[in-house]
N, C-alpha and C positions, 0 to 999 in steps of 0.2 A: 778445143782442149778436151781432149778423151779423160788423161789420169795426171794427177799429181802426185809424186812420193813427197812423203812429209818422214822428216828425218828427226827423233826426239829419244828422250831418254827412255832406259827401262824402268827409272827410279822416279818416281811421282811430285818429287820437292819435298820442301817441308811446307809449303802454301797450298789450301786447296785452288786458289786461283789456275794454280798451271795445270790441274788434271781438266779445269770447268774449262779453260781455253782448247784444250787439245780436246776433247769433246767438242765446244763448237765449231771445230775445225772439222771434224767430223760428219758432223750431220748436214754443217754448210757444202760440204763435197757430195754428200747425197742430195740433197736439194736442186744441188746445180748439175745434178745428174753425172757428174766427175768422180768414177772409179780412185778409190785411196791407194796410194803402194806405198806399203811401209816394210819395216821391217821384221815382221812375222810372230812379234812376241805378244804375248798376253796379258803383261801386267805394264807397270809403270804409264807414263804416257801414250807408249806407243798400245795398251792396250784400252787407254781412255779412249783414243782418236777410232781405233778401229772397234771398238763397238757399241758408238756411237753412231757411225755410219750404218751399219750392220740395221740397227733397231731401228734408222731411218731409212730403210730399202736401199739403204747403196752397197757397190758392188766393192770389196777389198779383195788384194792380191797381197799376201805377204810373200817377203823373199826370207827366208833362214838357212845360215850354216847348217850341217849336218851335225855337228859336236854339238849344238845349243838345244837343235830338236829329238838329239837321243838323251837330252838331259827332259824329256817335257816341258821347254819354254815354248814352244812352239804355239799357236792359237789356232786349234782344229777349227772350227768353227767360221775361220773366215771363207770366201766365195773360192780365192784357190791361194794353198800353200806350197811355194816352189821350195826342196829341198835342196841346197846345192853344196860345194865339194866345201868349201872355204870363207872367206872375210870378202875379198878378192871377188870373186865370182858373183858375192851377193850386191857388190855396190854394182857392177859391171852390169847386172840382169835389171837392175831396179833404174838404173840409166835409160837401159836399151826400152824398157817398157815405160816409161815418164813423158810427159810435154812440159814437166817444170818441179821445181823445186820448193820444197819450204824446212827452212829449221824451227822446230819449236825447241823451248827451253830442253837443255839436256848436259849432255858430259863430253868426253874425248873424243869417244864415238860421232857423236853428231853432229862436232866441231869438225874432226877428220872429211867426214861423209858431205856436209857444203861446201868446205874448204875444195874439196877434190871438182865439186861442181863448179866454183865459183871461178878455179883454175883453167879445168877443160873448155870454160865457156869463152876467159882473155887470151886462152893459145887457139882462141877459134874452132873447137872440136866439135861445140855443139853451140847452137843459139835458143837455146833455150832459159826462159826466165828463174832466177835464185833470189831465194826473200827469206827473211829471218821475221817471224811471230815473236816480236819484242812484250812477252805478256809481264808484266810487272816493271817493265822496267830492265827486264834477265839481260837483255844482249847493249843497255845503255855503255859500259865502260868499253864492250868490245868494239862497236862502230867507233869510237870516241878514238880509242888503238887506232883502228883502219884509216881515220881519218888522215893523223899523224903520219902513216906508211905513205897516203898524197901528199903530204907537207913534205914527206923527206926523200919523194923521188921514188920510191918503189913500188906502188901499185899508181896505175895512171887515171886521173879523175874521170874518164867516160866510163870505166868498169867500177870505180865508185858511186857515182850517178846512176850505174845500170843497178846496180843493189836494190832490190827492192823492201822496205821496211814499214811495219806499221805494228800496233798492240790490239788491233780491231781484224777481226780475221775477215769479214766482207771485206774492208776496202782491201787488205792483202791482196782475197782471189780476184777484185777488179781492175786493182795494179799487174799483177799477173797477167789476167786476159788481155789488156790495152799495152802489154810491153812492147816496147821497140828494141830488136837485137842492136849489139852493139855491133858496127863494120872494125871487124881485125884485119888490119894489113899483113898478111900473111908472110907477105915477101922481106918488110922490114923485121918480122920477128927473128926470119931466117937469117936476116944480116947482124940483128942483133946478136942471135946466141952464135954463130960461127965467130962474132969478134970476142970474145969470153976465153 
């Protein structure tokens, strides 16, 4: 496991609990020698996490829009900031460079941003592990939702199962390292959506 992108908000909460967690997320990813990829901003969460790493010798890569970093959100400071064209571009590059996933507390953004992971992972695109940092209790009503989408026949319980969840960010990246990909039947997806 080279890098993890950790997917969170620009906006801090109103608890200092979720900046103290997206920090230990942090410095837990330098420790274990695991490069951070996030999302290239400097405040909120996403700039707890990455300069917490930073002060713990680890290495960050942010990815940022170009409209976000001509406004100065951008975090010079980290090890390398990739500029790129669009939204699009950035979930795309922060993929291609990742061996897995984590949501921490956030907003649209980084409900979109695991959602999209969580997707590419049950059409089989990529086998790589998605976890949400349940810190406070933030992601309780959403799993709870997801549950419900198994009860009602819409997501299938092996890619529920394959979720990985905790409030404790060590057992997170241990869950992480110890994951088993989910086997997608490729062929029945493709029978599935051609009968639609």
């Amino acid at each position: 496991m080279k890098r993890i992108c950790v997917f969170c908000g620009s906006s801090s909460g109103f608890k200092k609990e979720y900046a103290e967690s997206a920090a230990a997320v942090g410095r837990l990813l330098a420790a274990s020698g695991i490069e951070l990829v996030y999302g290239g901003g400097k405040v909120g969460l996403m700039g707890a996490a990455a300069k917490a790493a930073l002060a713990h010798g680890g290495k960050v890569i942010g990815v940022i829009p170009r409209d976000l970093s001509d406004r100065g959100l951008g975090y010079e400071a980290v090890t390398c900031l990739e500029v790129v064209e669009n939204m699009h571009e950035r979930k795309a590059r922060m993929a291609g460079l990742s061996d897995a996933f984590i949501a921490l507390p956030g907003g649209y953004g980084t409900f979109e941003e695991i959602f999209e992971a969580l997707t590419w992972m049950q059409l089989g695109l990529h086998t790589k592990p998605c976890a949400f940092l349940n810190s406070l209790g933030y992601y309780d009503k959403l799993l709870a939702f997801l549950r419900h989408t198994v009860a009602e026949g819409f997501i299938g319980e092996e890619f529920m199962s394959a979720l990985i969840c905790s409030d404790r960010p060590e057992i997170l990246i241990e869950k992480i390292r110890t994951f088993k990909p989910v086997k997608v039947d490729k062929a029945a997806w493709a029978l599935g959506l051609s009968a639609e």
